[in-house]
Each structure stands twice: as C-alpha cells, then as structure tokens.
C-alpha positions in Angstrom: 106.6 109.6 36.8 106.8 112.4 39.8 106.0 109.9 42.3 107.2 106.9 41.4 110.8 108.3 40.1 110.5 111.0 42.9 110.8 114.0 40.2 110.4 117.4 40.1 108.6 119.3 37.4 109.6 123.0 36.1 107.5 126.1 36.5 106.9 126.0 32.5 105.9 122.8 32.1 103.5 123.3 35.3 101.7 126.5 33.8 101.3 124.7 30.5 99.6 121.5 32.7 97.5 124.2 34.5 96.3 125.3 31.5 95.1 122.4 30.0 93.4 121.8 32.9 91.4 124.9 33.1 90.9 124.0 29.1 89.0 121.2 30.1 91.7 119.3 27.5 91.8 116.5 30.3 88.3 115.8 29.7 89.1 113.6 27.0 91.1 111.0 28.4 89.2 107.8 29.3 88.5 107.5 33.0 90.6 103.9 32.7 93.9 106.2 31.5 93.2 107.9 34.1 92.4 105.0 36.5 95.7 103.7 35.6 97.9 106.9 36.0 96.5 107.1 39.4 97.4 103.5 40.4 100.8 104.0 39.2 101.1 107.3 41.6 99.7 105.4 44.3 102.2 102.7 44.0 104.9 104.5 43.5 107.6 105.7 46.0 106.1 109.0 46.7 102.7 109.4 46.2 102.6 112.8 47.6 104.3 114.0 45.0 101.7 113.3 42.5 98.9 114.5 44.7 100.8 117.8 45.1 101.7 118.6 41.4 97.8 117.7 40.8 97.0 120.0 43.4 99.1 123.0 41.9 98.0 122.2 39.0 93.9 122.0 39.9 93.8 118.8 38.3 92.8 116.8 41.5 88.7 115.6 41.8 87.1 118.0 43.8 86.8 116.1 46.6 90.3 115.9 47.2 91.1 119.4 45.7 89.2 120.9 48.3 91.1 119.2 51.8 93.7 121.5 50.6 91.0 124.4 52.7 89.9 122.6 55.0 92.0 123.4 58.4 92.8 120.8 61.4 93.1 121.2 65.0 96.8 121.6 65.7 97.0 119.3 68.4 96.3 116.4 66.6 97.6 117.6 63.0 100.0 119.8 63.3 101.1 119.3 59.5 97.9 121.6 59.1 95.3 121.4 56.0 93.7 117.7 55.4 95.2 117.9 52.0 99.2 117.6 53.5 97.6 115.2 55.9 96.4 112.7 53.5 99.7 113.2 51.4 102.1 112.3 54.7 99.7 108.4 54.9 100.2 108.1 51.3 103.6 108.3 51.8 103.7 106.5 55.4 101.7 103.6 53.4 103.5 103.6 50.2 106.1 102.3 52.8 103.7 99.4 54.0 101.8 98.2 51.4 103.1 95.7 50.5 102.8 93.9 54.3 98.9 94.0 53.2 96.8 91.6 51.3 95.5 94.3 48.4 98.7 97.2 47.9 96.1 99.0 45.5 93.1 98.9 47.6 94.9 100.1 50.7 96.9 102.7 48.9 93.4 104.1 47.4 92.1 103.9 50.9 95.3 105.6 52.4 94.2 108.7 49.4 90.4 108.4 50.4 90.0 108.1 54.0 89.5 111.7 54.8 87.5 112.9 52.2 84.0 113.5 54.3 86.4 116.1 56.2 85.5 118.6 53.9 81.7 118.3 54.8 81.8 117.7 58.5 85.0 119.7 59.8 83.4 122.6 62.2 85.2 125.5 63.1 87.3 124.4 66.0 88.4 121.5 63.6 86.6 119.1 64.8 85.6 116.4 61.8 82.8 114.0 63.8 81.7 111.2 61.5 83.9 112.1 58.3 84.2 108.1 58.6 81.2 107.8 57.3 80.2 110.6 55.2 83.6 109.6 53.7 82.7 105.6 53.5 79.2 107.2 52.1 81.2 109.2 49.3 83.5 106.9 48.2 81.4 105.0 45.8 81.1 108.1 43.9 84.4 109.1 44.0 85.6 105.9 42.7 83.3 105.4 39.8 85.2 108.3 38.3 87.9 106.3 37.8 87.0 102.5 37.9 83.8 100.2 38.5 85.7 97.6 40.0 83.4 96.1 42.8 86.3 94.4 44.9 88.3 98.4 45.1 85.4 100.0 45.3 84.3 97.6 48.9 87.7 97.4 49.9 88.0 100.8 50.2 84.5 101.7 51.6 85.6 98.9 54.5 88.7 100.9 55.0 87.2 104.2 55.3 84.4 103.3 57.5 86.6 101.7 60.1 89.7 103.8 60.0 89.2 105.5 63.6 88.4 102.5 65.0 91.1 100.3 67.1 91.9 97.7 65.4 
C-alpha cells in the first residue's frame, strides 16, 4: 500500500512492524505472500517507499538490507549508500516499465542489480565486477520468493549486462 498509494506509516505502527520482525512472526507467511506483496511494491508508483519502510523496519533480505552500509564514491553517486541508490532506479523505472516487454522482470532487476556491491565495494568505493557477483547471486535471492524460471533468467540477463552500453 506505501508504494503503490504513496503512504506514509506512523511511528507506532512502525515499532509494532519492527517487532514482529525481530519476533521472527514474518517467518510464517508463505514465500508466494510474500512474492506477491513484493510485486505489488515493485509495480507500484513508488517503490522506494516500500523498500524504505522495509528497511526501517529490518524486514528487507539481507542482501538488500545491507546496501544500506555499503558507501559510494561521491562522484559518481552522490545520493550516497547503494541502498538510496537502488531506491532512486526503482523509482526512475517504475516510471518506465511499462515501455518494456516484462514490467515485473525489469522492475525486479531495477531492485536487484546492485546487490554483489556489498561483496565487492573496496574502500575508495570502487565496486569492480558486482555485475557479476550480483548476476551470480540472484538465483538465490530469488528463490526466496519465487521459482519462476522466466524472472529468475530475466533478471540474471539484466544484472549481468547492466554496465554494459547498450
């Protein structure tokens, strides 16, 4: 609802979310609820939105919960952590999508392509190969939501070639 109605959500209700979190009382949803909810942040108007609240609320997979550390160089990200990186594409493609052939699978890829920053970023912010560590991880990433095959390529494709001119 946050990103697809562009809400906000009180400081009450986002303790009481935090908490079930670190309760573990999200383990028990089925990885398709979860699958779903997802899709329907990613397709909404604002994905960042989602992704932030998750964030806040230590809810995000722990590949993405982590870019929220992991610094950039300045000169080519000045927005700063990967985390608010990846949640300015979401947005940028949220406004795109639909000029593509498969809205879900690049909005899942727009969410996705930076996650092998985390592994690879040195020091002087420098993140050589996160392509591929990232095109290597997203298998795994995935099948914590879904097994579908088509996604799961789709977005592999997309990782892997995302600093490469088109």
């Amino acid at each position: 609802f946050i990103s697809r109605f562009e809400l906000e959500v009180d400081t009450e209700t986002k303790q009481l979310c935090h908490q079930m979190v670190l309760n573990g009382d999200l383990e028990s949803l089925s990885k398709e609820r979860v699958f779903n909810e997802y899709n329907k942040m990613l397709l909404g108007k604002k994905p960042s939105l989602g992704i932030s609240f998750l964030y806040e609320i230590e809810a995000l997979p722990k590949e993405l919960q982590v870019l929220g550390e992991v610094h950039q160089r300045p000169d080519y990200h000045p927005e700063g952590c990967v985390l608010n990186h990846v949640k300015m594409v979401v947005d940028h493609g949220a406004m795109v999508k639909e000029k593509t052939s498969y809205p879900l699978g690049f909005m899942w890829s727009c969410l996705l392509h930076d996650i092998g920053k985390a592994s690879t970023t040195d020091e002087f912010g420098h993140a050589y190969d996160h392509e591929i560590v990232g095109g290597d991880m997203c298998d795994e990433v995935l099948k914590k939501f879904c097994n579908h095959k088509k996604l799961m390529k789709y977005t592999k494709q997309m990782i892997y070639s995302h600093m490469k001119l088109g």
